[in-house]
C-alpha distance (Angstrom), angle and dihedral (degrees) to the residues before:
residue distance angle dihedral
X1 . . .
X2 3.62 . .
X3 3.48 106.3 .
X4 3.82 112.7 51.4
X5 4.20 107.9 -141.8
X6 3.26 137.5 128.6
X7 3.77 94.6 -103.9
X8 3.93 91.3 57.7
X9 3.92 97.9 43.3
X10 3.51 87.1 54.4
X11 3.69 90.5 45.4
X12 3.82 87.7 46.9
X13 3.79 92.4 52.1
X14 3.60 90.8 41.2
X15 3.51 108.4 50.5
X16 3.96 113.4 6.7
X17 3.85 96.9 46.1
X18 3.82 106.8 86.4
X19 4.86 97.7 -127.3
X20 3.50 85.2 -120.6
X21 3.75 101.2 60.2
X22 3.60 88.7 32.6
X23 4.21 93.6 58.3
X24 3.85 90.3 44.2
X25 4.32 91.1 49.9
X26 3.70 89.9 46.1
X27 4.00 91.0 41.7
X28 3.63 93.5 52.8
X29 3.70 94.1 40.6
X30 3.73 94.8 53.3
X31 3.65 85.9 49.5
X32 3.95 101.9 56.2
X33 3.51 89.8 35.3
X34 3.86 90.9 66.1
X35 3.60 101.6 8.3
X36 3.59 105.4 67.3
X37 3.63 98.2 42.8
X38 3.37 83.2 55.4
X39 3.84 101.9 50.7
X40 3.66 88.0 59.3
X41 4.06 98.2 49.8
X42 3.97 99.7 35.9
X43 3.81 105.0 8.3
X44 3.76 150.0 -113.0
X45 3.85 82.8 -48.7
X46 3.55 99.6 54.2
X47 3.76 96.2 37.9
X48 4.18 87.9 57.7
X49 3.79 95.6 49.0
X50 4.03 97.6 39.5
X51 4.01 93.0 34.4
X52 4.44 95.9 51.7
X53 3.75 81.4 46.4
X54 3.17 98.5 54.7
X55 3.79 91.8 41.3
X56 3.67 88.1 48.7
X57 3.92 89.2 58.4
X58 3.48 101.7 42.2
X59 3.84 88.9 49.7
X60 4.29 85.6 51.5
X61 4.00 87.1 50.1
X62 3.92 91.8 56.1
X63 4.14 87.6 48.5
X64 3.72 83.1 48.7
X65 4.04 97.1 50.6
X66 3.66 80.7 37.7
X67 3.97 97.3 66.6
X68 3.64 98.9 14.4
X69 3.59 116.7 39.9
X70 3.90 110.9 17.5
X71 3.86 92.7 60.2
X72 3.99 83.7 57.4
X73 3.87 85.0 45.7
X74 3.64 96.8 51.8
X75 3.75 99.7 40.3
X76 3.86 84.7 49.8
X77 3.53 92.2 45.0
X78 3.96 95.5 45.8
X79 4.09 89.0 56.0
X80 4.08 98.4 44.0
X81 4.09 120.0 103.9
X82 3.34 108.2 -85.9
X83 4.06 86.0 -120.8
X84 3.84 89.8 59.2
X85 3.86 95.3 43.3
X86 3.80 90.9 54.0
X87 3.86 94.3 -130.8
């Protein structure tokens, strides 16, 4: 990943990141991004219950970008100028 756009991180994300790894990083992202906020207002309770959801959601938006939006990606990606695709 050379060139840093938008194109290329989702190409990254897409393509070079094995779906396994990919649904734990967003899983555990999702998670500390709302579950430790939320262990320090509401407790370890809250943070558990609000943190697996939203790992749980962010791991059903990769599937989603997996068989929704990266095949659009790619094919668009495959047909661009090789100036604009940054290859």
């Amino acid at each position: 990943m050379h060139n840093l756009t938008l194109i290329n991180l989702l190409d990254f994300i897409g393509h070079d990141v094995s779906p396994v790894s990919a649904v734990i990083a967003f899983f555990m992202l999702g998670y500390l991004l709302v579950g430790l906020p939320v262990h320090f207002r509401q407790g370890a309770a809250s943070r558990d219950v609000w943190g697996t959801a939203a790992g749980v959601t962010m791991a059903a938006l990769y599937g989603a970008f997996l068989v929704g939006v990266y095949p659009l990606v790619h094919h668009g990606l495959v047909h661009l100028p090789l100036a604009i695709a940054g290859h």
